[in-house]
KOLKOL-577607 format. One record per residue (C-alpha): residue in three letters; x, y, z. Coordinates in steps of 0.25 Angstrom, whole numbers, plus 2048, in hexadecimal, padded with zeros to 3 digits. Example, Ala and Ser with C-alpha at 12.3 -4.5 7.8 and 13.67 -1.06 7.14 Angstrom:
residues 2
Ala8317EE81F/Ser8377FC81D/
//
This chain:
residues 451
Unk17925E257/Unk189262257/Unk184270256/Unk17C26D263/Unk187267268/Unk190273269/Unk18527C26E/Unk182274279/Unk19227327D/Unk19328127A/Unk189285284/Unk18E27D290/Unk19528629A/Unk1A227B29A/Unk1A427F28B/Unk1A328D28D/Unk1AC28E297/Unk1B5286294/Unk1B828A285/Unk1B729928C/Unk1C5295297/Unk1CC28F28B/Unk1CB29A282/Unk1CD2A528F/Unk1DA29B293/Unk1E029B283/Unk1DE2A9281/Unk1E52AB28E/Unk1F02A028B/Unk1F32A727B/Unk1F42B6283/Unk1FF2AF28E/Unk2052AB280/Unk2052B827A/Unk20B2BE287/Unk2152B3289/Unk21A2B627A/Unk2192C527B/Unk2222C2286/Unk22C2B927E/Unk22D2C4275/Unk2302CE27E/Unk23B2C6284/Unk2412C6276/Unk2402D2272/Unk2452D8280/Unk2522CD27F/Unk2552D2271/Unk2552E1276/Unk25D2DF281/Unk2672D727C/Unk26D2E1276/Unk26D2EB280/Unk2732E2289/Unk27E2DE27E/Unk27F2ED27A/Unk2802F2288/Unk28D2E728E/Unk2932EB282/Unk2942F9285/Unk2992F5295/Unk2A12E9291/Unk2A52E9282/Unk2B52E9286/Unk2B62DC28C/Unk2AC2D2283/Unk2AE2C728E/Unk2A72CF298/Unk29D2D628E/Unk29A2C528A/Unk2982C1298/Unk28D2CC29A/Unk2852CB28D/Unk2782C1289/Unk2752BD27C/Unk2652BA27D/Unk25E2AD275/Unk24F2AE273/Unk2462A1271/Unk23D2A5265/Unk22E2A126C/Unk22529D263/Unk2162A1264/Unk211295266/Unk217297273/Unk20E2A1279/Unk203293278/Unk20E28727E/Unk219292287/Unk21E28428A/Unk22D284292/Unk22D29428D/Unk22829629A/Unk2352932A2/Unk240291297/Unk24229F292/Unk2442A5285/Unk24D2AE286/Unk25C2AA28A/Unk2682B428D/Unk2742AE28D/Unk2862B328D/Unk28F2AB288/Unk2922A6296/Unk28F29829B/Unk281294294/Unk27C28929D/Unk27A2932A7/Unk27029B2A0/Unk268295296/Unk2612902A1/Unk25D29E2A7/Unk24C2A12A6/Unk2422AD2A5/Unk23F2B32B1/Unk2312B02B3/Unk2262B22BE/Unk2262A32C4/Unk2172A52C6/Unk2162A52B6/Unk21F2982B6/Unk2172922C2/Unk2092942B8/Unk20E2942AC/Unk20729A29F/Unk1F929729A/Unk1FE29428A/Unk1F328F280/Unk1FA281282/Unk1F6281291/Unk1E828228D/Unk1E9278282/Unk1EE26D28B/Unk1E626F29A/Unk1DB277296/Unk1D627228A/Unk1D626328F/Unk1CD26929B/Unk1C426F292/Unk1C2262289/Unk1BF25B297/Unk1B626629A/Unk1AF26228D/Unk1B1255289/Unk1AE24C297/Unk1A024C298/Unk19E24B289/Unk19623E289/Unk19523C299/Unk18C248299/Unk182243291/Unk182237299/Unk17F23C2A4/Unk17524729E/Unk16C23B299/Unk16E23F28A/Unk178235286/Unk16C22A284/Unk16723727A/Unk174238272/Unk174227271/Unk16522726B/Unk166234263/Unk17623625F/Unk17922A253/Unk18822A258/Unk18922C269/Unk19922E265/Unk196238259/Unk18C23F263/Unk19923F26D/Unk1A4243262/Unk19A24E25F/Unk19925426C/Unk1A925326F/Unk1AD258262/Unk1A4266267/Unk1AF267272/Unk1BB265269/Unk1B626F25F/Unk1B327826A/Unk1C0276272/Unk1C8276263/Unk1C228325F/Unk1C628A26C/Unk1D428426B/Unk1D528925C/Unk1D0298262/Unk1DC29726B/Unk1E5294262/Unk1E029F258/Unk1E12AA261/Unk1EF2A3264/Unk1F42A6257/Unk1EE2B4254/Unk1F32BA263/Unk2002B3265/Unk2032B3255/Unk2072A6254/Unk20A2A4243/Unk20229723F/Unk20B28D23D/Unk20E27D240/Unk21028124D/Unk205287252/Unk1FB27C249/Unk20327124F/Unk20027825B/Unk1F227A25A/Unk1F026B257/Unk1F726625F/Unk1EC26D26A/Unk1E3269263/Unk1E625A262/Unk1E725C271/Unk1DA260274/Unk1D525626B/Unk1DD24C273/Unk1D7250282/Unk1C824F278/Unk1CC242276/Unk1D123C282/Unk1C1243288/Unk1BB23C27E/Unk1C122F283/Unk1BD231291/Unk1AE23428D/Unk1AF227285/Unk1B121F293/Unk1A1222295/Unk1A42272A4/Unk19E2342AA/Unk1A02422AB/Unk1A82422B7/Unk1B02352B3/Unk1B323E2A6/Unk1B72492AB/Unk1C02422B5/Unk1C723C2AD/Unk1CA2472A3/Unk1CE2512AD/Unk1D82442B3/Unk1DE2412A5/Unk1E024F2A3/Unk1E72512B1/Unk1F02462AD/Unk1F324A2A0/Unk1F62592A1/Unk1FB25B2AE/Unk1FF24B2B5/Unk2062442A9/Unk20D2512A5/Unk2142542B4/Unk2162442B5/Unk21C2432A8/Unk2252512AC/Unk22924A2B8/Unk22E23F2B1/Unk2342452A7/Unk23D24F2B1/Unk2412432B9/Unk2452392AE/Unk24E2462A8/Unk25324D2B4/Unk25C2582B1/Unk2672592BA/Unk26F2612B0/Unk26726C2B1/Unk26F26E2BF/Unk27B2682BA/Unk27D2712AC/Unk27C27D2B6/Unk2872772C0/Unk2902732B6/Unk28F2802AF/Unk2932872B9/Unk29E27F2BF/Unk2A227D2B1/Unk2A528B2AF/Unk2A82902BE/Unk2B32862C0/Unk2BB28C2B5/Unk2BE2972BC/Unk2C728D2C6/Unk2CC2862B9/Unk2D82882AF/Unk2D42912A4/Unk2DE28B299/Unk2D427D29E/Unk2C728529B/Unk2CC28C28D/Unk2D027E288/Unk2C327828A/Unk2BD284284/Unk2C5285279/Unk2C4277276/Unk2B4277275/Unk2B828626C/Unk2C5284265/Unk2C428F25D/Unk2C729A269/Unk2D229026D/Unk2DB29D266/Unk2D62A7271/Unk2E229D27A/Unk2E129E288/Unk2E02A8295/Unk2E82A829F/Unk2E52A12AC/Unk2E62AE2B4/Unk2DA2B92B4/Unk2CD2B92AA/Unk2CB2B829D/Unk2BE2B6296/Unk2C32AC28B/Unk2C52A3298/Unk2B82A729D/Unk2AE2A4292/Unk2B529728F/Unk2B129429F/Unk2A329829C/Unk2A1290290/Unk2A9284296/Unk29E2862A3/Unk293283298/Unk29B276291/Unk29D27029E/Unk28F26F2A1/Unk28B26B292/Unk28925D295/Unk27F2602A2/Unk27826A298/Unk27526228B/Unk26F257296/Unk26726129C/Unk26326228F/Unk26125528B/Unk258252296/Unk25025F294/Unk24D25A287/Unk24B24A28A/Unk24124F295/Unk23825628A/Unk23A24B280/Unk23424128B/Unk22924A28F/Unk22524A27F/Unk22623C27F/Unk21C23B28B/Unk214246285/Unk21023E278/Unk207236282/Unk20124228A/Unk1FB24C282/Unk1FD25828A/Unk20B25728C/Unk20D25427D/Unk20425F27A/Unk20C269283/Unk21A26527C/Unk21326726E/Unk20F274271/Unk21E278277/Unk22327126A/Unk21C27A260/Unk21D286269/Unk22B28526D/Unk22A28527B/Unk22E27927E/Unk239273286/Unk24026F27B/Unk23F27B273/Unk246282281/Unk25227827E/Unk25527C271/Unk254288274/Unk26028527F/Unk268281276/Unk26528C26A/Unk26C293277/Unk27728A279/Unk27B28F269/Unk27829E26B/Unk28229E279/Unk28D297270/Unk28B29D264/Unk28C2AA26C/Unk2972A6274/Unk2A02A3268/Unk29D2AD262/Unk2A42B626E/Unk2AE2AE272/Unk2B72B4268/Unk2B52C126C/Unk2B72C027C/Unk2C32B7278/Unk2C72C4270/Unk2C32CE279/Unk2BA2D626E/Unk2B62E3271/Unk2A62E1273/Unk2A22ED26A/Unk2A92E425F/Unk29D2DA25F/Unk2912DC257/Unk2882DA263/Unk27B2DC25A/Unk27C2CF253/Unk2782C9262/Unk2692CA262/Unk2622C026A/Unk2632B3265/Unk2552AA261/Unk25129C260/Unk247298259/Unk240288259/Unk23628524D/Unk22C27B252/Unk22D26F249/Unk21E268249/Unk21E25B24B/Unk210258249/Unk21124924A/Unk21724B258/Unk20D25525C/Unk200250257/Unk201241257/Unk20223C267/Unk1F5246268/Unk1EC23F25B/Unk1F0232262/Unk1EB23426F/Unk1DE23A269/Unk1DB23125F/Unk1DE22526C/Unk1D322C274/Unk1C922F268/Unk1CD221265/Unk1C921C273/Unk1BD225274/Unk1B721F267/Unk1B721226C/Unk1B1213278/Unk1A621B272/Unk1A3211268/Unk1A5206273/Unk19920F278/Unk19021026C/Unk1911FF26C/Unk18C1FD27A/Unk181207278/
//
């Protein structure tokens, strides 16, 4: 009879065509991926090229005056992108991964962006994690609502009571054809995932992989619920497509909304301002006022003394840049802070809603995530002053600029390892199935005593 069973589903036209859109839409969503890490890797590869020729090339015009030679030049920092990336592209859609930055005032530059076509930004891109979360749950609806309804209806349920020795085995059988099927088209995605994007097997990708998997289970058991509630077809599909309305598209939006009102960031203005004014009003104040609040954040340069009130002198002018990004320090780390608080709730929320906590674990283990953006930020906070004290010396001294080993500055790289935490990941999803598989039971027993 299982045999039967999946020849019969097979042959429906909703089978057919929807196992055909989902495989047509993951092979489409795995070659955006390829494109989109060709494309990483281009950007990486250009910036490393170029960054030398641009070094090279102010050398040559401005290599007598090492201030003005600093002021031109850009040092890049490249966010490594993991592979996974090309299947959850996360906030790697806006938040670039590629910075160029001088030794100037950072505040005002690590927040520069790709230029990118907003029709792009408006659509977004089709990832394999898109499908996993909206079209999958559609699909299992597709299946799943009329799984014991249908029968009803057709007049062959009163067969099944007479001739099936368990109505619920009978049930379980015909619902474990659609997860077996749907499953099996997951796994085929996921296998030409890895073979055309190269993506190394690892704890990563297998926490990935179950991760969907236990959220399709999820979406199987919720259906099995509503077809426990003994109502119709329509009532079914109803409300299926309602709970999936609320749950990946409502809840998500209402919980953002939330989340941006109860953490606004007002500093994201304000850093900017004070950046600015920060390093604009030096140019009306005392220079011996600006180098002793330099030098008493870098004592060590405190030798290099003091310029003199009239004219310019870029020992006076680097400490007014740096003193531009101190003085809007505390609006930054804030901007920061709330950055980070808003993720933390919005994971807190999630824990109760799978899509959302499905979304966030596929960011985490791909590095895409908004969190992974903000280490990233500060990686570049280290690189601008690691690179800034390592020129103060030579501007302060006037260095020709052919006296430095300008190879040594290749881009520089950060790199995030995804740490598993499979606990997290996997438990919030196994409770909400076993709840629903839990409550389905029930009601079908309930059932089985009436009849």
């Amino acid at each position: 009879m299982y045999k039967y069973m999946f020849k019969q589903f097979l042959r429906t036209n909703t089978c057919k065509l929807g196992l055909f859109l989902v495989l047509i839409l993951g092979v489409i969503s795995i070659s955006i991926g390829k494109q989109f890490l060709k494309g990483q890797e281009r950007i990486g590869s250009h910036v490393t090229e170029k960054q030398l020729e641009h070094i090279q090339r102010n050398v040559e015009l401005h290599s007598e005056d090492i201030g003005l030679l600093l002021y031109y030049l850009k040092f890049a920092v490249i966010s490594e992108v993991s592979p996974l990336a090309a299947l959850s592209i996360g906030q790697k859609d806006v938040n670039p991964s590629v910075q160029s930055v001088s030794i100037l005032t950072l505040e005002g530059q690590k927040y520069d962006s790709d230029l990118v076509n907003p029709t792009k930004l408006l659509f977004g891109n089709l990832d394999l994690s898109f499908i996993l979360l909206y079209v999958f749950p559609l699909l299992i609806i597709a299946f799943t609502f009329s799984l014991k309804s249908e029968e009803e209806e057709t007049g062959t349920w009163r067969l099944v009571r007479i001739m099936s020795k368990s109505r619920l085995q009978f049930l379980l059988a015909k619902l474990s054809v659609r997860v077996i099927l749907l499953l099996l088209a997951m796994c085929i995605l996921f296998v030409l995932a890895g073979l055309i994007l190269s993506i190394p097997f690892g704890m990563a990708f297998l926490a990935f992989f179950v991760t969907g998997l236990l959220y399709i289970l999820f979406w199987f058991s919720l259906s099995f619920w509503i077809i426990s509630l003994k109502r119709n077809s329509s009532f079914n599909a109803l409300a299926l497509l309602s709970i999936w309305l609320t749950l990946v598209v409502l809840l998500p939006a209402t919980i953002n909304n939330f989340v941006v009102t109860k953490y606004p960031v007002p500093e994201a203005f304000t850093t900017n301002i004070k950046q600015r004014d920060g390093y604009h009003q030096k140019w009306d104040t005392n220079k011996r006022e600006t180098m002793e609040k330099f030098y008493a954040r870098y004592p060590q340069f405190e030798s290099y003394g003091y310029p003199p009130e009239e004219g310019f002198n870029w020992l006076w002018y680097y400490a007014m840049q740096y003193l531009g990004d101190e003085e809007s320090s505390k609006e930054s780390e804030m901007m920061r802070t709330k950055i980070l608080q808003r993720e933390q709730m919005s994971r807190k929320w999630g824990q109760f809603i799978p899509s959302i906590h499905t979304q966030l674990a596929f960011n985490d283990l791909a590095n895409t995530s908004l969190s992974n953006h903000m280490y990233y930020l500060q990686y570049l906070n280290d690189f601008h002053e690691q690179t800034r004290l390592y020129f103060y010396p030579k501007i302060f001294s006037n260095v020709n600029g052919k006296e430095v080993d300008w190879s040594q500055f290749t881009p520089g790289y950060f790199s995030l390892s995804s740490k598993v935490n499979f606990r997290q990941i996997f438990l919030p999803l196994i409770i909400l199935i076993l709840i629903f598989f839990g409550l389905s039971l029930l009601n079908m027993r309930r059932e089985s005593r009436v009849y």
